[in-house]
C-alpha positions as CSV (number, residue, x, y, z in Angstrom):
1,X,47.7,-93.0,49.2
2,X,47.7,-89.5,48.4
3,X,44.6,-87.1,49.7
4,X,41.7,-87.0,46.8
5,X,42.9,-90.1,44.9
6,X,40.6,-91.8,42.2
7,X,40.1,-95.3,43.2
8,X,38.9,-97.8,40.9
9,X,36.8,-100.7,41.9
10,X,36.1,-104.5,40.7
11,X,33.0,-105.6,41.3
12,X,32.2,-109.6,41.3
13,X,34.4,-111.6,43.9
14,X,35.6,-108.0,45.2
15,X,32.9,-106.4,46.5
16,X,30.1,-108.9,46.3
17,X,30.8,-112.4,47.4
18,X,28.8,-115.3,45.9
19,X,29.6,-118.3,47.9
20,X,26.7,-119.3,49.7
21,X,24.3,-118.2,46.7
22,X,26.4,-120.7,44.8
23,X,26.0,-122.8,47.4
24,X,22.3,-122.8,47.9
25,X,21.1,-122.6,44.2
26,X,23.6,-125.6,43.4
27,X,22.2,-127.8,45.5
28,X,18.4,-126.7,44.9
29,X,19.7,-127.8,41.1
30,X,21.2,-130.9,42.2
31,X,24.3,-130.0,40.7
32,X,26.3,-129.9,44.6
33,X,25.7,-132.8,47.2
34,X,23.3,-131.6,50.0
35,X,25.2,-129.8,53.2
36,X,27.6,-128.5,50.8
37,X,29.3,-125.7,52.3
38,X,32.3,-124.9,49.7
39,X,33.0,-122.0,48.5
40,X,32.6,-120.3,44.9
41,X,35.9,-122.4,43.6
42,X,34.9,-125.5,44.9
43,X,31.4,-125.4,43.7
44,X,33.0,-124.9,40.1
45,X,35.4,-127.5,40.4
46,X,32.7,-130.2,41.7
47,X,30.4,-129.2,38.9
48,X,32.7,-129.1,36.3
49,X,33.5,-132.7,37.2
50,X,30.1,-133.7,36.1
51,X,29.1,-134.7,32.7
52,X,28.4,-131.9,30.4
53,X,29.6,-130.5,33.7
54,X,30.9,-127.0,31.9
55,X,27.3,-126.3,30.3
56,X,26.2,-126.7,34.0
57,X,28.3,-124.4,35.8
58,X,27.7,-121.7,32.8
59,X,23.6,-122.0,33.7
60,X,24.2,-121.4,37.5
61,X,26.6,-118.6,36.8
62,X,23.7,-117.3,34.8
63,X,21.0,-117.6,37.6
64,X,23.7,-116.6,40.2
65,X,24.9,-113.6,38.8
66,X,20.9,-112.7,37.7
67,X,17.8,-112.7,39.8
68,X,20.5,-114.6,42.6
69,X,22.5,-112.1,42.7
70,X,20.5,-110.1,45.6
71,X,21.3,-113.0,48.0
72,X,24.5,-112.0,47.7
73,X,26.8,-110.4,50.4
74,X,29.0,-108.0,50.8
75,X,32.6,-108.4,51.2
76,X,33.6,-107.9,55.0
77,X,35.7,-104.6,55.7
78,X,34.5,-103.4,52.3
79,X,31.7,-100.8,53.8
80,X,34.7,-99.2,56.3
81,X,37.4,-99.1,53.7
82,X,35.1,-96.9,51.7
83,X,34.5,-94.4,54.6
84,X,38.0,-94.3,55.0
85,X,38.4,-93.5,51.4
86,X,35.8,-90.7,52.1
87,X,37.7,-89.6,55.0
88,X,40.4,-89.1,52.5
89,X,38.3,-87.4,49.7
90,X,39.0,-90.2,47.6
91,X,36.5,-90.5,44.6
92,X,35.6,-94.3,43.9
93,X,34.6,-95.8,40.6
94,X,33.5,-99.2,39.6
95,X,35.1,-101.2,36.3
96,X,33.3,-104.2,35.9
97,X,34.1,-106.8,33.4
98,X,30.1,-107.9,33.0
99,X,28.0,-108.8,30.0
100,X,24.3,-107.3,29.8
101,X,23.4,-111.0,29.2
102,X,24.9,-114.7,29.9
103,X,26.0,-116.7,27.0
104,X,24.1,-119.6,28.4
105,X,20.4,-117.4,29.0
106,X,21.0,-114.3,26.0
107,X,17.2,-114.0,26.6
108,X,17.6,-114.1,30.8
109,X,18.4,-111.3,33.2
110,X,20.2,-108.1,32.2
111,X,23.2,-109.0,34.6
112,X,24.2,-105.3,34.6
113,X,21.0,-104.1,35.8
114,X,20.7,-106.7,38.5
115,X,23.9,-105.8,39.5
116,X,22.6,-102.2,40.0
117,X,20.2,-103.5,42.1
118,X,22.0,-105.1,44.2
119,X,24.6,-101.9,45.1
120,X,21.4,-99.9,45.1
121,X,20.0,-102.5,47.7
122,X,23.6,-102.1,50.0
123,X,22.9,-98.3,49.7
124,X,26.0,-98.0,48.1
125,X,24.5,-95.7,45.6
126,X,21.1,-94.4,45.0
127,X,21.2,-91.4,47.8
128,X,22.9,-87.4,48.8
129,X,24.6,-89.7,51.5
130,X,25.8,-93.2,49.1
131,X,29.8,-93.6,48.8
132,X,29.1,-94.1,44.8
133,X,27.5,-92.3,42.1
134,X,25.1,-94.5,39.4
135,X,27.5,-92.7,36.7
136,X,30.4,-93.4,38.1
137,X,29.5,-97.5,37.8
138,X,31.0,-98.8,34.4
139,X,30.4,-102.5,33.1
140,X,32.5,-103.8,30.1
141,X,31.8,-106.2,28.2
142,X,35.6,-107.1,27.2
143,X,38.5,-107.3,29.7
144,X,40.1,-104.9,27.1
145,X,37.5,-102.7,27.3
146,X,37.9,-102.7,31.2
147,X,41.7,-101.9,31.0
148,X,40.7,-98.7,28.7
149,X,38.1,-97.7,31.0
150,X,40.5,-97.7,34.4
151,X,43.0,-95.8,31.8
152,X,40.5,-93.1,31.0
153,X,39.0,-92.3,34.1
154,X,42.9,-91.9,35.4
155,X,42.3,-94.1,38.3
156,X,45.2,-93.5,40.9
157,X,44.7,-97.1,42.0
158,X,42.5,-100.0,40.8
159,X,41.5,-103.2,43.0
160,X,40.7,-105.9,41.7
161,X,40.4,-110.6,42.5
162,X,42.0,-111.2,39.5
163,X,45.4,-111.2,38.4
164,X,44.4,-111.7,34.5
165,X,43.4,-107.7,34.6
166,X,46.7,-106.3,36.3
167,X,48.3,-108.9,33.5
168,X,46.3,-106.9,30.3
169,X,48.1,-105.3,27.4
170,X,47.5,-101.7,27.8
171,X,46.8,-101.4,31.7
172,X,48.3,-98.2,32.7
173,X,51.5,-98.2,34.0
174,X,50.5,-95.3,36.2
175,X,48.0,-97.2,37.9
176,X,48.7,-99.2,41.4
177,X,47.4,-101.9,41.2
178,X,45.9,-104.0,44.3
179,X,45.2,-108.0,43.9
180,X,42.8,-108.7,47.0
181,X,42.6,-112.6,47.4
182,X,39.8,-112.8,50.5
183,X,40.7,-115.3,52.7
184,X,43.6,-116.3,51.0
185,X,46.5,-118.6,52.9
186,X,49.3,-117.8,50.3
187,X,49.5,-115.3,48.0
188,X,50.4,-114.9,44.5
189,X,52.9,-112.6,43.2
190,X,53.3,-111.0,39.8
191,X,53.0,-106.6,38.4
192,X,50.4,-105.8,41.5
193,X,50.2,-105.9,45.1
194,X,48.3,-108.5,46.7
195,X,46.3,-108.4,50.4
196,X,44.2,-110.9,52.1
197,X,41.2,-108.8,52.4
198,X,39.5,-104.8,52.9
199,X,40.8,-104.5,56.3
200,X,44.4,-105.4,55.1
201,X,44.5,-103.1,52.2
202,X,42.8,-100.1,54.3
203,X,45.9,-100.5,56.6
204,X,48.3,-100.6,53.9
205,X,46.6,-97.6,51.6
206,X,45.8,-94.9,54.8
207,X,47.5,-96.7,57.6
208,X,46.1,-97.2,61.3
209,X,46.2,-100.1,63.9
C-alpha cells in the first residue's frame, strides 16, 4: 500500500462486532434458548426458524443496531491497523450502507446517530488526536449509493464483510478491494481479496512480522 493512501472503511460486522449483543438481547426477548453463545449468524438462523421468525429477527436488528448498539465491541486488531495506517499517512473514511431508521421501528432510534455514538464512545473520532474525522463518516442508504460514494471519495482501497458490495455494478475498478471474513475457517473467492481478520490484512497492506 502506497504512502498517503485513502482507505475506505465498512462499518457493521467490520469494525463493530455484534455477537454477544445479539446474544444477550435475544435471549432477554426469548427469541434464543438461555446460555446461547452463537454468534451473529447463528442467532439469525435460529430465529428465522421460528414462526413469523423473519419479523423477529428484523425487531432485534432494530434494537441491536439502536440503543444496543453501544454494547457493542470493537473488532480485535482494528485499533492497531489504524495506527499503522497513520504511521503511513493514510487518510481513513467510513461507507456505511445504514438507514437513519429500521423498517421494522420507522419511529425508533436514528441508527446513524447511534452509530456516531458509538465511534465517538471508542474515541475513534470526536478529538485533535481521533484516527477519523465526523465528516469523513458517510452512511447510505442504498448499496448503490455506497458504491458511488467509495467512487467519489477516490478511495485507494475499500474493506469491507461483504462480498455483495465488491460484486456492485459501478464499484470502481481502481479500487482494491479487501473482503475481511473475522474468524473465518475457509475463505471465499470472487473480484476482491479476502483475510481472516485486522491483523492479517495489516500484514498484507504495510508488511511486518
Amino acid at each position: 500500500m502506497k504512502r498517503g493512501a485513502r482507505i475506505g472503511l465498512d462499518f457493521d460486522n467490520t469494525i463493530v462486532i455484534y455477537d454477544e449483543v445479539f446474544a444477550e438481547l435475544g435471549q432477554q426477548a426469548g427469541l434464543l434458548p438461555p446460555g446461547f453463545a452463537g454468534n451473529k449468524d447463528q442467532a439469525r438462523a435460529y430465529i428465522r426458524a421460528l414462526a413469523d421468525g423473519e419479523t423477529k429477527w428484523t425487531r432485534l436488528q432494530a434494537g441491536v443496531y439502536g440503543p444496543g448498539i453501544l454494547k457493542a465491541r470493537m473488532a480485535p486488531g482494528f485499533l492497531a491497523f489504524i495506527e499503522a495506517c497513520r504511521a503511513q499517512g493514510c487518510s481513513l473514511a467510513i461507507v456505511s450502507h445504514k438507514t437513519e431508521f429500521a423498517a421494522a421501528e420507522p419511529n425508533g432510534t436514528n441508527l446513524r446517530d447511534a452509530a456516531r455514538r458509538w465511534i465517538l464512545a471508542n474515541g475513534l473520532a470526536g478529538t485533535e488526536t481521533a484516527p477519523l474525522h465526523l465528516d469523513n463518516i458517510y452512511f447510505e442508504s442504498t448499496r448503490a449509493a455506497k458504491v458511488a460514494r467509495i467512487a467519489a471519495l477516490h478511495c485507494d482501497c475499500f474493506i469491507d464483510d461483504l462480498e455483495e458490495v465488491f460484486e456492485e455494478t459501478g464499484f470502481p475498478s481502481a479500487t482494491d478491494r479487501h473482503l475481511i471474513k473475522l474468524g473465518a475457517t475457509d475463505l471465499p473467492t470472487g473480484p476482491f481479496t479476502p483475510w481472516r481478520g485486522w491483523a492479517d490484512l495489516q500484514r498484507g497492506l504495510f508488511g511486518g512480522g
